[in-house]
C-alpha positions as CSV (number, residue, x, y, z in Angstrom):
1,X,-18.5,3.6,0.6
2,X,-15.4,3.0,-1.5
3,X,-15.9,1.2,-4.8
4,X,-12.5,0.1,-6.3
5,X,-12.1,-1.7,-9.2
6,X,-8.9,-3.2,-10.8
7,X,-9.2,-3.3,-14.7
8,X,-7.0,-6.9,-15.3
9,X,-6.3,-9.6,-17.8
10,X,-6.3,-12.0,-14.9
11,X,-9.7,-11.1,-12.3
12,X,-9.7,-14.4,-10.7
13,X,-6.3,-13.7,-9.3
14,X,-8.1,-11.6,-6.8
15,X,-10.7,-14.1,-5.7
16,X,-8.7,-15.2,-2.8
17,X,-8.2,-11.3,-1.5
18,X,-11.9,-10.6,-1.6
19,X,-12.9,-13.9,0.4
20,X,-10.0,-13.3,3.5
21,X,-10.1,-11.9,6.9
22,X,-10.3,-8.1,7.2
23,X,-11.2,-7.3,3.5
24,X,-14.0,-10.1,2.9
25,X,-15.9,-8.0,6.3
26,X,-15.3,-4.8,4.8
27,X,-17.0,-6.5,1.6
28,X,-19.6,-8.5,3.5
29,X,-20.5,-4.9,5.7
30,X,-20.5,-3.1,3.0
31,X,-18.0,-0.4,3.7
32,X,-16.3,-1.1,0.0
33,X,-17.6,-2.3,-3.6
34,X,-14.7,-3.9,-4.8
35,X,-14.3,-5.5,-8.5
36,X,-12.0,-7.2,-11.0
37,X,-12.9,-6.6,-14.4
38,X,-11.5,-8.4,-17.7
39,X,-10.0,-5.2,-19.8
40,X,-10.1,-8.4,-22.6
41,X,-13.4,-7.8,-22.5
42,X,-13.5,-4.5,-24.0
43,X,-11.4,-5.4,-27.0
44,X,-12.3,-4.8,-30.8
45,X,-9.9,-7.4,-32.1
46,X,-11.8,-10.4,-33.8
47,X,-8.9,-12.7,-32.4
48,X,-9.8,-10.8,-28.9
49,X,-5.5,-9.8,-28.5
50,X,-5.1,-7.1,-26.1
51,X,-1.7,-6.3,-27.0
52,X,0.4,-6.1,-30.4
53,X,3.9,-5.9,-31.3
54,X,6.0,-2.9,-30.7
55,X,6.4,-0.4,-32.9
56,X,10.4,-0.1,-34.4
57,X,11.2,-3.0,-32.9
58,X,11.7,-5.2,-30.0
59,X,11.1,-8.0,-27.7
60,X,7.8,-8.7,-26.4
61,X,4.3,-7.6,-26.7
62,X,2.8,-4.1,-25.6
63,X,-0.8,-3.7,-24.3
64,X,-2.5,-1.4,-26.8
65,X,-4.8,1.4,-26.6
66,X,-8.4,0.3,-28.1
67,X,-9.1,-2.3,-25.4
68,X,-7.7,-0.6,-22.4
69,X,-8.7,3.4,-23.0
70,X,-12.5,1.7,-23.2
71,X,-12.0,-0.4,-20.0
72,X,-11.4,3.0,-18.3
73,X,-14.3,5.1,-20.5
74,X,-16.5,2.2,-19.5
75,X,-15.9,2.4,-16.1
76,X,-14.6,5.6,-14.7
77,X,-17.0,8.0,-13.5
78,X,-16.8,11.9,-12.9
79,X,-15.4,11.1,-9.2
80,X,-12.6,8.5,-10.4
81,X,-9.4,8.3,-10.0
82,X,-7.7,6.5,-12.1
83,X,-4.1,5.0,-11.1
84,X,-2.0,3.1,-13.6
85,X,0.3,0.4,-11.6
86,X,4.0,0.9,-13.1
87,X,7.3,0.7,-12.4
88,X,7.8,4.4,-13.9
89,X,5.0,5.9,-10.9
90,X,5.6,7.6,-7.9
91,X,7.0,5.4,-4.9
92,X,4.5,4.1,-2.5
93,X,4.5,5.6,1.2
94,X,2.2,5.8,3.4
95,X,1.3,9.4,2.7
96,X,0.7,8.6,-1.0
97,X,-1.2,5.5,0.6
98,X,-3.4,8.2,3.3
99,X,-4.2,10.3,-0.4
100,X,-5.3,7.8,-2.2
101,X,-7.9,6.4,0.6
102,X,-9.4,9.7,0.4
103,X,-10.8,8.8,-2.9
104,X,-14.6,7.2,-3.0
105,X,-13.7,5.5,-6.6
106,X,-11.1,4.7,-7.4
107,X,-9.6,2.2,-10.6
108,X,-6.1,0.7,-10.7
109,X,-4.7,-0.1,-14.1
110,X,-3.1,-3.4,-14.2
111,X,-0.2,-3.4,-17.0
112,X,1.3,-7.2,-18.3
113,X,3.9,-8.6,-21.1
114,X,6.0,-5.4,-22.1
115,X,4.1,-2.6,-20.5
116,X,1.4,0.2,-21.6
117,X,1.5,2.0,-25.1
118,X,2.5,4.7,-24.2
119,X,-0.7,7.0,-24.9
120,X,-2.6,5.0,-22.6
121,X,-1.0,7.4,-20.5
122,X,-3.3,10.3,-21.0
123,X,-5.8,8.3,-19.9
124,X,-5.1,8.0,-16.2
125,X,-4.6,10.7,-13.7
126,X,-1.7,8.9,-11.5
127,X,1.2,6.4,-11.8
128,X,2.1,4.4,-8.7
129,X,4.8,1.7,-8.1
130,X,5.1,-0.4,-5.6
131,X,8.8,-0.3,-5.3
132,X,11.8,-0.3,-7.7
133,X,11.4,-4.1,-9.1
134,X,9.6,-5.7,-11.7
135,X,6.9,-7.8,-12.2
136,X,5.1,-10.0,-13.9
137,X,2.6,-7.7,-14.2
138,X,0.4,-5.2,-12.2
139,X,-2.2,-7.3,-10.4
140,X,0.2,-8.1,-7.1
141,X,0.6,-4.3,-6.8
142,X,-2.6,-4.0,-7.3
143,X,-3.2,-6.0,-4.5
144,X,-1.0,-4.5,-2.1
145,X,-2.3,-0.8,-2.9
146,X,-6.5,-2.2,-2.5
147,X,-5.4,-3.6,1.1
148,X,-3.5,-0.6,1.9
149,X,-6.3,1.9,1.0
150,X,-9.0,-0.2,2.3
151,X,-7.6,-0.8,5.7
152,X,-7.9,2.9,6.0
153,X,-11.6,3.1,5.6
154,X,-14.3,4.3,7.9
155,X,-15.8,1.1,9.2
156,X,-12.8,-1.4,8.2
157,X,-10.8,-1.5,11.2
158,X,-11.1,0.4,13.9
159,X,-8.9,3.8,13.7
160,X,-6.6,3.1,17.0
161,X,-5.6,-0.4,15.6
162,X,-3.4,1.6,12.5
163,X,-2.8,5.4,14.4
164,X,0.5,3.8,15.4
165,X,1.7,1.3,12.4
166,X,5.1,2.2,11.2
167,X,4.9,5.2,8.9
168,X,1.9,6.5,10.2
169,X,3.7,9.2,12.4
170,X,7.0,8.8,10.1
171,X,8.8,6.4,12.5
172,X,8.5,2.4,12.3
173,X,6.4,0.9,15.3
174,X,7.6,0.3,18.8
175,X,8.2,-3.6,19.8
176,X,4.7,-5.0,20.9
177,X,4.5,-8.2,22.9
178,X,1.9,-10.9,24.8
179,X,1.5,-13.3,27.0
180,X,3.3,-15.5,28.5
181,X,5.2,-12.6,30.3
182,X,8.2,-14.8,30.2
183,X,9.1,-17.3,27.3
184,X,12.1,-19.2,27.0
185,X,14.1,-16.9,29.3
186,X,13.0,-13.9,27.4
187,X,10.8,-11.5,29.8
188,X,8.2,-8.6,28.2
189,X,9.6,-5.7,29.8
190,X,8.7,-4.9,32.9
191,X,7.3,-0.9,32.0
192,X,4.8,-2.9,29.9
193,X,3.3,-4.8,33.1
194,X,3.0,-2.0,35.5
195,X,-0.2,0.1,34.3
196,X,1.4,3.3,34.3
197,X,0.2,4.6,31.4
198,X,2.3,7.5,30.9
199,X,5.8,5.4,31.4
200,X,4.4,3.2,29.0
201,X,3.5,5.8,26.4
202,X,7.1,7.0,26.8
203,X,8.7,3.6,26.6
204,X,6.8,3.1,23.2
205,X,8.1,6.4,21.9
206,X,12.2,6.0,23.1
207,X,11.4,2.3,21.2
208,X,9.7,3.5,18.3
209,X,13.0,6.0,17.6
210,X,15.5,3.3,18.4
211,X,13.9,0.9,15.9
212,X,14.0,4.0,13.4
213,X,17.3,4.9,14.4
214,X,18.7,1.3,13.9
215,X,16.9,0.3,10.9
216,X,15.7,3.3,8.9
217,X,17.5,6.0,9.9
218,X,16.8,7.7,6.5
219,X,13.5,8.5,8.2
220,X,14.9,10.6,10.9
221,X,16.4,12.6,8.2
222,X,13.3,14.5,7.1
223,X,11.3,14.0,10.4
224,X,11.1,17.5,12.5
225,X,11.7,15.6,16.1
226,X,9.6,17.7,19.1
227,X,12.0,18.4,22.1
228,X,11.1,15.1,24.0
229,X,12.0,12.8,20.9
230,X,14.9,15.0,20.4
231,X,15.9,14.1,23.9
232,X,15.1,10.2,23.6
233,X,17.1,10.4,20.3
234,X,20.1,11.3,22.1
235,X,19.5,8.5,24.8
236,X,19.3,5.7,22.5
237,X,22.6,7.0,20.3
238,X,24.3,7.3,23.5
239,X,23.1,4.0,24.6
240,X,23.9,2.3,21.6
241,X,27.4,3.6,21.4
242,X,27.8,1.9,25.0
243,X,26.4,-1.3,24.0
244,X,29.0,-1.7,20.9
């Protein structure tokens, strides 16, 4: 089982994400433990502030050490891993998203009003960030890393419904499509009807690489391509230079 807990100012903002589709059965089944917990609740202050003013100077408040170093002491064990959510962390990818799903336990650090002091730092083992914005504070990352990491449990969702997501094989995902067979004029194609399974598997891939190719070609750039997707690849820029 994974146990995950999000150390926050704001728990409640999470009550929605444990009660929906795919998470709430993980929950309900029993595959993960997961749990918002009030860092306010760990402070020392008789006014009960989590944050103070920052030293030489500046706008805004900083979260300070007492309240959330105990948060973590109170609730890490020898198997966490401890991940503070912040702009300054390493860029979320799937393959940082595949390492962190490996952990049982794991606690993400939700930052708010002018950031962390900065020797809360020593405290965690990993900095993650969703992407190179700001927020409001950490709990909507938060959000998106628990669903990323949970999806990927034993038990959540069954492991051929995510083997081909975008990033998984470092291409995006091939065009998918249902019934009706024809909508509006617009036909699924054709290879997708006939039950050969092979064709089909080779239609998926040529599509996969021409998404890539057209949207995110900076992932072809550090993708080693095996001789049939090196052929494909050729196809669809050839094709594309024909179709401009």
């Amino acid at each position: 089982m994974m146990n995950v807990k999000v150390l926050t100012l704001f728990p409640t903002f999470f009550d929605s994400f444990k009660e929906t589709s795919i998470i709430k059965r993980a929950l309900d089944k029993g595959s993960v433990h997961f749990e918002a917990i009030n860092f306010r609740d760990y402070t020392l202050d008789k006014h009960n502030n989590v944050d103070d003013t920052i030293c030489g100077g500046g706008a805004g408040m900083l979260l300070a050490c007492q309240p959330i170093v105990d948060a973590i002491k109170a609730n890490r064990t020898p198997d966490s891993k401890v991940v503070m959510l912040s702009p300054q962390g390493k860029k979320l990818d799937q393959k940082l998203v595949h390492e962190l799903a490996r952990n049982d336990d794991i606690i993400l650090l939700c930052g708010h009003y002018e950031g962390f002091d900065e020797r809360i730092r020593d405290y965690v083992d990993e900095e993650v960030s969703i992407g190179d914005f700001v927020l409001t504070g950490g709990e909507p990352a938060a959000l998106v890393v628990s669903d990323a990491i949970i999806r990927l449990r034993d038990g959540v969702i069954r492991s051929d419904s995510h083997e081909d997501d975008s990033f998984e094989n470092g291409l995006l995902e091939y065009p998918q499509y249902t019934r009706p067979v024809a909508f509006e004029g617009k036909m699924v194609p054709d290879v997708l009807m006939s039950g050969h399974h092979e064709n089909i598997r080779k239609w998926r891939l040529k599509e996969s690489l021409r998404k890539t190719y057209l949207r995110r070609p900076d992932l072809l750039e550090t993708r080693k391509l095996n001789e049939e997707e090196h052929k494909f690849l050729q196809e669809i820029i050839e094709e594309e230079k024909q179709s401009r």
